[in-house]
C-alpha positions in Angstrom: 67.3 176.9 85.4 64.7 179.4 84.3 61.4 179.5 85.1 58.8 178.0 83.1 56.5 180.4 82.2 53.2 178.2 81.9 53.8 177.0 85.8 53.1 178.8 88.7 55.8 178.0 91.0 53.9 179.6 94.0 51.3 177.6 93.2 52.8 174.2 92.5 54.8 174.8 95.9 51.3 175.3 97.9 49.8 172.1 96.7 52.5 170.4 97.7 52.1 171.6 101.0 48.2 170.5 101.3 48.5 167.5 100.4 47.4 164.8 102.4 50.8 163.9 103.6 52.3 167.6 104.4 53.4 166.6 107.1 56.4 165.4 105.2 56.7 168.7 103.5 55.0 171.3 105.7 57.0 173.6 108.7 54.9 171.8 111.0 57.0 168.9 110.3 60.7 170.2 110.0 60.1 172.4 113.7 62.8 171.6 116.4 62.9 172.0 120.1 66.5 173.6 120.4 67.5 176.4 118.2 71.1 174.8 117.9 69.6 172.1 115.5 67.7 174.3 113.4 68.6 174.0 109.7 66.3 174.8 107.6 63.1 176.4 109.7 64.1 180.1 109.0 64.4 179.3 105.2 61.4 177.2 104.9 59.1 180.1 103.8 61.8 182.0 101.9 60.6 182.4 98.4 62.6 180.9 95.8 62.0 183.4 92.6 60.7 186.3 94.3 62.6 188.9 96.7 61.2 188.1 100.2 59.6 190.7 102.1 61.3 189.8 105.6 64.6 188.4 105.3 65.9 185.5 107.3 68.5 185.3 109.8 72.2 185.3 108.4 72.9 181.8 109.4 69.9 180.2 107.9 70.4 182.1 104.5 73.9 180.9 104.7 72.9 177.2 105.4 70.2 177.5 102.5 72.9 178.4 99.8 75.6 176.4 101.0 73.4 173.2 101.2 72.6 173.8 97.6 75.9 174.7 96.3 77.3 171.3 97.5 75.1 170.1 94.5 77.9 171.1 92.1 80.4 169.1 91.1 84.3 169.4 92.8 86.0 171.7 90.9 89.2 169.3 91.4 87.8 166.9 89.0 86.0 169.1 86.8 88.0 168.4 83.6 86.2 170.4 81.2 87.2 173.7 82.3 90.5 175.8 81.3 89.5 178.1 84.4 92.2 177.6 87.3 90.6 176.1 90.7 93.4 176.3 92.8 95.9 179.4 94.9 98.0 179.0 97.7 96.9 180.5 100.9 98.8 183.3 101.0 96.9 184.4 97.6 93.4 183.2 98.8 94.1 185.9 102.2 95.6 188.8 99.3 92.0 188.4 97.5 89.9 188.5 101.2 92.0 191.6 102.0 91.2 193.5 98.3 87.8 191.8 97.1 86.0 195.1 98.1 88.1 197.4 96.0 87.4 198.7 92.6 90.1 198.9 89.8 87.8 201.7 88.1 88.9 204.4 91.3 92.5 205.4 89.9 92.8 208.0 92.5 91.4 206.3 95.3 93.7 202.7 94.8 96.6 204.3 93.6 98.7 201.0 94.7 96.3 198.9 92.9 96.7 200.7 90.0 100.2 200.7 89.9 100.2 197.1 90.3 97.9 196.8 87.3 100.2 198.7 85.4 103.1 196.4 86.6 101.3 193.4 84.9 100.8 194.6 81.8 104.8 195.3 81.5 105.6 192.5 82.9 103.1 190.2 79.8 104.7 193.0 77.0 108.0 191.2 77.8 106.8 188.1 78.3 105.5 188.2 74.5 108.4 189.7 73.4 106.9 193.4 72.2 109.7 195.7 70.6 111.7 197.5 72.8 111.1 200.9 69.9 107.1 200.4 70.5 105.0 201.7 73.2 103.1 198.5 74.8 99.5 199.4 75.1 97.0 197.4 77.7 94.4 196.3 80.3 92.6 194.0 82.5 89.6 192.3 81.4 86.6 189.9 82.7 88.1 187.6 80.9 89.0 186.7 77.1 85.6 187.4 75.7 86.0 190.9 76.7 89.8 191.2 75.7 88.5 189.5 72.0 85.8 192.3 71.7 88.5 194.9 72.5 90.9 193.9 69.6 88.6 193.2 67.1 86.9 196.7 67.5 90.4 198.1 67.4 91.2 196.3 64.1 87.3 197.9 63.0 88.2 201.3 63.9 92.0 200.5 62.3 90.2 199.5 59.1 87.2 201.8 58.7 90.0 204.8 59.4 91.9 203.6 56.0 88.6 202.9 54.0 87.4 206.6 54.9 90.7 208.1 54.0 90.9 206.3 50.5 87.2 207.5 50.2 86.6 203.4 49.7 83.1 201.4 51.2 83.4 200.9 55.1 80.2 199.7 55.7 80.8 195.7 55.3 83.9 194.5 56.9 84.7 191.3 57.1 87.1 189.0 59.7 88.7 185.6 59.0 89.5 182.6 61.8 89.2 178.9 62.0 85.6 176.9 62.3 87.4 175.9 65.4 87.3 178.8 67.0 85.7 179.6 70.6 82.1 181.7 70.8 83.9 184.4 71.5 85.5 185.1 68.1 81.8 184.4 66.8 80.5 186.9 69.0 82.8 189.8 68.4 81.7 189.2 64.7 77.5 189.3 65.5 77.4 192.0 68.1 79.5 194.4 66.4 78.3 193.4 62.6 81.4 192.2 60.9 80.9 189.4 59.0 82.3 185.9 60.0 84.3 184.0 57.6 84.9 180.8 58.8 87.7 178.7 57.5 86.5 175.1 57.7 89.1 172.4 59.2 89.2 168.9 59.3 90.5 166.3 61.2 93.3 165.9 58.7 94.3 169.6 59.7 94.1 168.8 63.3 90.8 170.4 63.9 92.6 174.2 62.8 93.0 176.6 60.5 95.7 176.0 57.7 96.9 179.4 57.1 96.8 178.3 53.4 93.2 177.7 53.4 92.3 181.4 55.2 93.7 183.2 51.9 90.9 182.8 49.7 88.5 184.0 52.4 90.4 187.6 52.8 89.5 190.3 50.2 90.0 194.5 50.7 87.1 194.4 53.4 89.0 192.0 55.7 89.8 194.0 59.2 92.0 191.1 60.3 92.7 187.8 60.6 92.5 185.7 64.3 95.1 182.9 64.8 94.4 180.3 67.9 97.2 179.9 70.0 95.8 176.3 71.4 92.5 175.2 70.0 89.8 174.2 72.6 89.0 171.4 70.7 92.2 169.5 70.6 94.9 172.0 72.0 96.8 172.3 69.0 98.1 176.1 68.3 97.5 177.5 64.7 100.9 178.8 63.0 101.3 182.9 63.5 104.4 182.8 61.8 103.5 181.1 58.6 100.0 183.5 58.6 102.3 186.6 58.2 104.5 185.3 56.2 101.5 184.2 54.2 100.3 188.0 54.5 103.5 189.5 53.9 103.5 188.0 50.4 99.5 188.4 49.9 100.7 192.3 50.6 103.2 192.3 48.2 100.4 190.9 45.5 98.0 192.5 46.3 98.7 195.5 48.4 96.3 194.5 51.3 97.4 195.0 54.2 96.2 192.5 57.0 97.2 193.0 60.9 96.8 189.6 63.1 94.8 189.1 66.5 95.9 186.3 68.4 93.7 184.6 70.9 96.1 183.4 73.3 93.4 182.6 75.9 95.2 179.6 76.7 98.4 179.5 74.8 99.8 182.6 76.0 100.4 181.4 78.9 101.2 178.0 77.9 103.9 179.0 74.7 106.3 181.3 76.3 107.1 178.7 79.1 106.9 175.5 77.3 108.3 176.7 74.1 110.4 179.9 74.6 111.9 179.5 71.1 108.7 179.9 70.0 107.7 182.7 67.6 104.0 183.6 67.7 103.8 187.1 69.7 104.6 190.3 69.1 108.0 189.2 67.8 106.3 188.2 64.8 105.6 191.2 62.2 101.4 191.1 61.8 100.4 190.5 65.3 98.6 193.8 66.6 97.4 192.8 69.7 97.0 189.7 72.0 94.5 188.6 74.9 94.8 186.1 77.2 93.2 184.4 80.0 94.5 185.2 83.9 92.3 182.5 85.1 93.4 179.9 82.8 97.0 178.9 82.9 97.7 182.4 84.4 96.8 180.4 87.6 94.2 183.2 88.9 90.4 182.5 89.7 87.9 183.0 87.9 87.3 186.4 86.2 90.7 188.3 84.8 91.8 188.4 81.4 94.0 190.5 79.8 94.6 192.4 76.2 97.8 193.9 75.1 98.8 196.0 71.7 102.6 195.9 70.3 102.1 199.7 70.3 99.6 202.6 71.4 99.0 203.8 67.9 97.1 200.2 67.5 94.6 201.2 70.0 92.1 203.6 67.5 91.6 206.6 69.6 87.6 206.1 69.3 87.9 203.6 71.9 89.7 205.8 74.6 87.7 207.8 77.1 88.8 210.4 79.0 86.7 210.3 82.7 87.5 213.4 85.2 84.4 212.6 87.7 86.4 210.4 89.9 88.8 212.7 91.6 91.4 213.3 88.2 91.7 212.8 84.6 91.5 209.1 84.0 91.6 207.1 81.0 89.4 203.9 80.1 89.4 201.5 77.2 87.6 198.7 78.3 84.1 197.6 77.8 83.6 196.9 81.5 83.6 199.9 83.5 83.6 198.9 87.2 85.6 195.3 88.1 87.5 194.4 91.2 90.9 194.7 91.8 91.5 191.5 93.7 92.0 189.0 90.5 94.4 191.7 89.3 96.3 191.6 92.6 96.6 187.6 92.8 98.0 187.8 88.7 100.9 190.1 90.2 101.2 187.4 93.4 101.7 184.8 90.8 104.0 186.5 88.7 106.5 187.4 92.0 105.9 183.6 94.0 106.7 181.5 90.7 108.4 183.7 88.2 109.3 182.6 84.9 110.5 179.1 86.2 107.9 178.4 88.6 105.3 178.8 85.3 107.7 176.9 83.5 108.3 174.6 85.8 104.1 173.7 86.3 103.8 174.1 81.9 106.4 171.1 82.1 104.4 168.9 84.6 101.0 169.7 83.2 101.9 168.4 79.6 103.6 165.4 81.1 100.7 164.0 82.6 98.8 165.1 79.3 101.1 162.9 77.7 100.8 160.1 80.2 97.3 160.1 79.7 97.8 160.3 76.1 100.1 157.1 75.8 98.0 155.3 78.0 94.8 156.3 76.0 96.2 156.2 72.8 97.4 152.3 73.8 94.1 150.4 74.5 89.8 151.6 73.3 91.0 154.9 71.9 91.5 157.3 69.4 94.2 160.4 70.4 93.7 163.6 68.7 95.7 165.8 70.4 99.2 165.4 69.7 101.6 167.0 72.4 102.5 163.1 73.3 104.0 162.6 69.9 107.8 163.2 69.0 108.6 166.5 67.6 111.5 166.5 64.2 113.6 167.6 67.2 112.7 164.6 69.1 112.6 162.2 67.0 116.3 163.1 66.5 117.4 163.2 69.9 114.7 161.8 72.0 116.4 158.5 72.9 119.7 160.2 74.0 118.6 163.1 76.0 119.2 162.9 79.4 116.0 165.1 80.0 113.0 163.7 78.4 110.2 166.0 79.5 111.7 169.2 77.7 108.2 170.4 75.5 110.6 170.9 72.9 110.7 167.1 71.8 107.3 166.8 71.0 104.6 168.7 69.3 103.8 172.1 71.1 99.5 172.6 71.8 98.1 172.9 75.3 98.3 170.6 78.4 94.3 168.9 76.7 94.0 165.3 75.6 91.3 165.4 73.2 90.5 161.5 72.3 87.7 159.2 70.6 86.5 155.5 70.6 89.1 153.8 67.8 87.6 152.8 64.9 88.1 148.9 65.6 86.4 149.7 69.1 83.2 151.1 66.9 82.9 148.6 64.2 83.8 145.2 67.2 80.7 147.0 69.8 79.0 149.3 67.3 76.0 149.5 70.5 78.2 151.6 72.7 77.8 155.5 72.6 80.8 157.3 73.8 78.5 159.8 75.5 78.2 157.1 77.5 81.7 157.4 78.8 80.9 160.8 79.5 78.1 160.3 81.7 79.4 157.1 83.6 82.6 159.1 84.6 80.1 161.7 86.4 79.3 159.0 88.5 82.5 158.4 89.9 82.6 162.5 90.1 85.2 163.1 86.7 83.4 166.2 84.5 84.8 165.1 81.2 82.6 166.3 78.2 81.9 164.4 75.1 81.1 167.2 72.3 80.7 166.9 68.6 83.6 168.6 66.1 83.8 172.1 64.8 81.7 172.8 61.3 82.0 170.2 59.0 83.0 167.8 61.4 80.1 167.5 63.6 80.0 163.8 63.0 83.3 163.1 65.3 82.8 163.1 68.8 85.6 164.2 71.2 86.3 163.8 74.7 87.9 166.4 76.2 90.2 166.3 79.2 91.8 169.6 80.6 95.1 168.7 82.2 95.4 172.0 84.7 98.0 172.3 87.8 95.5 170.6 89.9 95.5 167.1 88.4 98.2 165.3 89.8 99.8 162.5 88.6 98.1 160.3 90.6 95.1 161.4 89.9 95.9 161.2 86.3 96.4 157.4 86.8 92.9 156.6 88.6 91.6 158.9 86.0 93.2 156.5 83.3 92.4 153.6 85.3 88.4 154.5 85.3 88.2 155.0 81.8 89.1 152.2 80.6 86.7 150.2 83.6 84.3 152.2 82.0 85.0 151.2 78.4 85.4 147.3 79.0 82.3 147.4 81.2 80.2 148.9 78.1 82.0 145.6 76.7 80.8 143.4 78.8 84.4 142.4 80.1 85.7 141.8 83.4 88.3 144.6 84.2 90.4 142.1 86.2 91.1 140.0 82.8 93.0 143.1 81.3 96.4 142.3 81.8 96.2 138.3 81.0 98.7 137.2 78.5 95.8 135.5 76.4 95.8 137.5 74.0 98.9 139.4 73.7 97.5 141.1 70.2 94.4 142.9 72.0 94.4 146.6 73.0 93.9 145.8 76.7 97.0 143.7 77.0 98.8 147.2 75.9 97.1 149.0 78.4 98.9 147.1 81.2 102.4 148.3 80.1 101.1 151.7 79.7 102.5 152.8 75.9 105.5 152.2 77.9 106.9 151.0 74.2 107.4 154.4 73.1 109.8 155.4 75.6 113.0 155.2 75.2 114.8 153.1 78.2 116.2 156.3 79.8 112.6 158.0 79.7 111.4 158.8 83.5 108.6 160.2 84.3 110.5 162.3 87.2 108.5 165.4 89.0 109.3 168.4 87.6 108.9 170.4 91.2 106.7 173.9 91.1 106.9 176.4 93.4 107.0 175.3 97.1 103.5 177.4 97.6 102.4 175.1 94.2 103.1 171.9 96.3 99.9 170.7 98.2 101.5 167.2 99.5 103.0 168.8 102.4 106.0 166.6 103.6 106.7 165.2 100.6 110.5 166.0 99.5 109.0 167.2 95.5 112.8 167.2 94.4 113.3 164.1 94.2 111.4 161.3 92.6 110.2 159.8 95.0 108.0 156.1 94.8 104.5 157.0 93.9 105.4 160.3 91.7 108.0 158.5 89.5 108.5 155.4 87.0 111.0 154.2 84.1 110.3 152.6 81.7 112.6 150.2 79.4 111.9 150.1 75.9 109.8 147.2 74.7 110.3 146.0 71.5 107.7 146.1 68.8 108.6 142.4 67.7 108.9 140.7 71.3 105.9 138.5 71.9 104.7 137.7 75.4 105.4 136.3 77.3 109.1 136.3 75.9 111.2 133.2 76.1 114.5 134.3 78.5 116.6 132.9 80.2 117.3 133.8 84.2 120.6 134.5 82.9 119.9 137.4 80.2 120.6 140.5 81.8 118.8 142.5 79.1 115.2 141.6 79.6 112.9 144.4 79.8 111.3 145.1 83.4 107.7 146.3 83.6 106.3 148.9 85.7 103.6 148.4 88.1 101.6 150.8 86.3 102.1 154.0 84.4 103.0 155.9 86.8 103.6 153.9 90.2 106.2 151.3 90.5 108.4 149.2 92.5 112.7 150.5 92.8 114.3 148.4 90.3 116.1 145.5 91.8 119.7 144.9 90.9 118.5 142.0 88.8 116.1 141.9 86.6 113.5 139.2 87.0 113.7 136.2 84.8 110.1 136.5 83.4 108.4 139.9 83.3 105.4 140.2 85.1 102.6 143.3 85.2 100.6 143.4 88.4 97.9 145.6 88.0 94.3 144.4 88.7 95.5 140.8 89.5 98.4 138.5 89.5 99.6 137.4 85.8 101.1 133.8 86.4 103.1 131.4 83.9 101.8 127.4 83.9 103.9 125.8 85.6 103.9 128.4 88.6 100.2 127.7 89.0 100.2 124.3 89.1 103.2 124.1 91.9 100.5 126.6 93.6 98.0 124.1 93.4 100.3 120.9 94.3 101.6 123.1 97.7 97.4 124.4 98.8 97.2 121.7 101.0 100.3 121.4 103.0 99.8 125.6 103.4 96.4 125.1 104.5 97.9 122.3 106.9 100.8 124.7 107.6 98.3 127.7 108.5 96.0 125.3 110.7 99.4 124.5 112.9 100.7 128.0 113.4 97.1 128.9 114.3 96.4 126.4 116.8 100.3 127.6 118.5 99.1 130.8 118.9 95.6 130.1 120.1 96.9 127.4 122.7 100.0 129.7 123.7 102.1 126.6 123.0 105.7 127.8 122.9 108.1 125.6 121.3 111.2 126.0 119.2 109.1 126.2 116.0 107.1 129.2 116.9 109.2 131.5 115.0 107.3 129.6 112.2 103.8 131.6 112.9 105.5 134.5 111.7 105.4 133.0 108.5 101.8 133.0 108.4 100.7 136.3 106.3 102.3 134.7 103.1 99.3 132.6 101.4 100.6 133.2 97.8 104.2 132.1 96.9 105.5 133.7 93.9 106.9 136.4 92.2 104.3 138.3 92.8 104.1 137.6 96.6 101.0 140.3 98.3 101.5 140.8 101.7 98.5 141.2 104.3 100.4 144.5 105.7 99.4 145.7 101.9 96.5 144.8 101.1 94.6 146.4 104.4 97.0 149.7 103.4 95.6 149.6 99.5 92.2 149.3 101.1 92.5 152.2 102.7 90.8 155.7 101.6 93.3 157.8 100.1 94.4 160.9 101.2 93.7 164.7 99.9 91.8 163.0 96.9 93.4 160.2 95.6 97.1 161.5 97.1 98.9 158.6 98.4 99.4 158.8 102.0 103.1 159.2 102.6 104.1 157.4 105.7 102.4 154.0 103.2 103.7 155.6 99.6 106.8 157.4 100.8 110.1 156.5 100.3 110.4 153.3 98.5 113.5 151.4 99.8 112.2 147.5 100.2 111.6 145.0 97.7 108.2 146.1 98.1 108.5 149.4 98.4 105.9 150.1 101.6 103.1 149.3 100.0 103.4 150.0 96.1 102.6 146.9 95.0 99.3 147.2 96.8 98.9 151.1 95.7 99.1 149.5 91.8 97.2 147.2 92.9 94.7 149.5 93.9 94.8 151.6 90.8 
């Protein structure tokens, strides 16, 4: 936060000091006998917006910043960010080891620079450049740099062809979405081309329609910028159709528009998810393409990247020929100096996961999205993203594929679950604010933003949740599970009244079978293991689905009311999961009534009332095993006191073993301990009726 410039922070600090009860705030009052215990006395005096003249010990200076730092949020649950928050170890020790070289010294890193030159090959293939064109490319700080670099290269491509035809190059122009990121906007101020935004509604998913972005483009028009994944809602904008769109503009017209596609997210989303996919350098218009290391190129903060389909893209006004550094070096980059470390842990990840490793985290990443989406999209809310829904392709062969999680059977976009209140929701408690839902998840530590729509759609507000490699399934379920505690206290109602069959028409009875009814009955929500290095719940066999990482579904009916009238006998009736995500093993036959047990235990009449017939011969029952244990009194009944942890008869039978193990802090945030969550081979599957129950 910046400094006011009407307050004299010196000043405000020293009054504080003299006042009558400094001794509160003073160093007089914060001194300790033995150095060991001293925190903060070294820093005390340290100025806070001036250099200090005398520095302070090492330790203290350490202590002052990292007791301020733990004021951020976790980066864990920080859901608003596409930045990756996570490496392996052996990557963190790669990044120690080369943090204090710089990729700017050619001569003096040689193997740094070879390894740089190694990841740009490496993403040429990956997007499919020509094997007759000479791949052109570079490291950035990140995409906003990479965006700069290939929108002054469609300048310089464009002013180049006005001068020659002896045409205005004074006012060019560039076309993209309303949706697009500050970035794109940026390029456009600092560099004076004008912006043309196309506007897009929420009937166009929040992007550009490639239709709509013709009547924007005229003979000053350097090029246009396609999305690949939209940080609004995740969905990508069509390359192909945008050429195609071109190619016939061309033939019209004779104007000839190149294509820049910011791939910041998507490029390293599409060619894993979707390899069939054409929106790269396959495709005939697209020049160049950035991306995002640190994004879903799973690399910290700070590495981006910008590659050409061929050199003669790349004007020759933006290459500079340096010799001061030892020999003749070239740069193209706005950035001169930047550290080779990020660039080191990109090549790390590209040799530990290779294409299936990324493929294999793109596959788990929108499965939780979608998760998240079904459950979302089932109770309060509004989805907007639509990666959960079926794809032509999977609305054909969804129900018989053996492998449901394929990205192919749905619509591609980004692992993001962009979301609103539902209309009914507004107009039943037209007093809640959805920024409310924002704020209220901070509390329990969740950073999920709640923003207002591109241009011309300011009026819709959108949550925003980021579904990156570190959020789990099971974090994605106490995620879900929040929310909607959030949402039905801004109600008014009691979460624990969710899953009653009252009212089997309300959106909260939905929410206990977790959209399950758009699954077909041989969808499972099996892992989909990463790499080994990608696997932080060491012990855990991740190729397997094991209890608290898995759950089918059967399909439900659209029809069936509930409960349903079956008989014991019907083989066919539908079993429930526990919750979306965590469920008992099936049994070998189903039960003859389905029951959800969630946030309580959902009973049928008559079950209750041969409860409340049978309370006082178990209270009787209870007071007799008691008093044999108490008086040692052994007898041929005292097998009988082992009997005495079952208060609740039932279907839905908890037993004291679980409830003290669902009261228990979980580990690694929110990952289920494994010796209580492991492998589920008992009716009650160690625990997992308590675990829902917890969740």
């Amino acid at each position: 936060m910046s400094l006011s410039r009407h307050i004299n922070a010196d000043e405000v600090i020293e009054k504080c000091k003299e006042h009558p009860h400094r001794k509160h705030a003073g160093q007089e009052g914060r001194q300790t006998l033995h150095q060991s215990w001293s925190r903060d006395e070294d820093a005390a005096r340290a100025p806070k917006y001036t250099i200090p003249e005398f520095g302070i010990p090492s330790k203290a200076a350490y202590q002052l910043l990292h007791d301020e730092t733990a004021l951020d949020g976790n980066p864990l649950l920080n859901l608003a960010s596409f930045v990756h928050t996570w490496m392996p170890e052996e990557a963190n020790k790669l990044i120690m080891e080369n943090m204090n070289k710089n990729q700017v010294d050619l001569d003096e890193y040689p193997a740094a620079t070879i390894i740089h030159n190694r990841c740009i090959s490496m993403l040429a293939d990956l997007w499919k450049a020509p094997k007759d064109c000479k791949a052109i490319g570079t490291s950035t700080a990140g995409s906003s740099e990479a965006i700069m670099l290939g929108g002054l290269a469609l300048k310089k491509r464009w002013q180049e062809a006005r001068k020659a035809a002896g045409k205005d190059h004074y006012h060019p122009n560039i076309v993209f979405g309303s949706n697009a990121q500050v970035a794109l906007e940026k390029f456009a101020r600092y560099w004076d081309v004008e912006a043309r935004l196309v506007p897009v509604t929420e009937s166009t998913n929040f992007v550009m329609n490639p239709h709509d972005a013709l009547q924007f483009i005229d003979e000053n028009t350097i090029g246009v910028m396609v999305i690949l994944g939209s940080t609004y809602t995740g969905h990508f904008e069509d390359v192909q159709l945008m050429s195609d769109l071109l190619d016939d503009l061309e033939k019209r017209t004779g104007l000839d528009i190149p294509i820049h596609v910011d791939g910041a997210s998507g490029a390293f989303i599409a060619p894993f998810a979707y390899p069939n996919y054409k929106w790269a350098f396959d495709v005939k218009r697209v020049h160049s393409i950035n991306t995002s290391g640190h994004k879903f190129g799973l690399v910290y903060a700070g590495l981006g990247w910008i590659l050409w389909k061929d050199e003669s893209m790349l004007h020759k006004d933006l290459i500079f020929e340096l010799h001061y550094l030892g020999s003749v070096e070239y740069s193209f980059t706005l950035n001169f100096s930047k550290p080779a470390a990020p660039i080191i842990a990109q090549m790390y990840n590209f040799l530990n996961l290779g294409f299936d490793g990324y493929r294999r985290i793109a596959i788990k990443d929108l499965r939780n999205a979608r998760m998240l989406s079904r459950a979302l999209d089932a109770t309060y809310f509004t989805v907007l993203s639509n990666i959960h829904k079926p794809s032509e392709k999977g609305r054909a062969e969804l129900e018989s594929a053996e492998d449901t999680d394929d990205p192919e059977f749905y619509e591609r976009g980004l692992p993001v679950v962009s979301f609103r209140l539902s209309d009914k929701f507004m107009a039943d408690y037209p007093h809640v604010q959805q920024a409310w839902i924002q704020s209220m998840l901070r509390t329990k530590g969740w950073i999920v933003p709640n923003y207002g729509g591109p241009p011309t759609t300011e009026s819709t507000q959108i949550l925003r949740v980021v579904v990156r490699e570190t959020l789990s399934e099971d974090l994605c379920e106490r995620l879900i599970v929040d929310i909607l505690e959030i949402t039905e206290a801004l109600m008014g109602t009691s979460a624990y009244s969710r899953l009653t069959f009252a009212d089997p028409s309300s959106p909260a009875h939905a929410a206990g079978v977790a959209a399950a009814v758009a699954l077909p009955h041989s969808t499972t929500f099996s892992p989909v293991p990463s790499h080994s290095s990608y696997s932080r719940a060491h012990g855990v066999d991740v190729g397997r689905a094991s209890a608290f990482s898995s759950s089918s579904f059967a399909p439900i009916p659209s029809d069936t009311s509930y409960p349903p009238s079956v008989s014991s006998s019907d083989s066919s009736t539908p079993h429930l999961a526990a919750s979306p995500a965590v469920s008992a093993p099936p049994s070998s036959a189903p039960p003859s009534l389905p029951i959800v047990v969630l946030e309580g235990h959902a009973r049928t009449f008559s079950a209750r009332l041969i409860h409340t017939i049978l309370l006082p011969f178990t209270f009787i029952f209870h007071l007799f095993t008691a008093f044999l244990y108490l008086t040692s009194f052994h007898s041929p009944f005292s097998f009988l006191s082992s009997f005495g942890s079952f208060s609740q008869p039932g279907s839905a039978v908890m037993l004291s073993k679980t409830l003290s193990v669902a009261n228990q802090p979980d580990k690694e945030h929110g990952r289920p301990d494994k010796n209580n969550f492991g492998d589920a081979t008992g009716e009650d599957a160690k625990g997992q009726t308590g675990f829902a129950r917890q969740c």
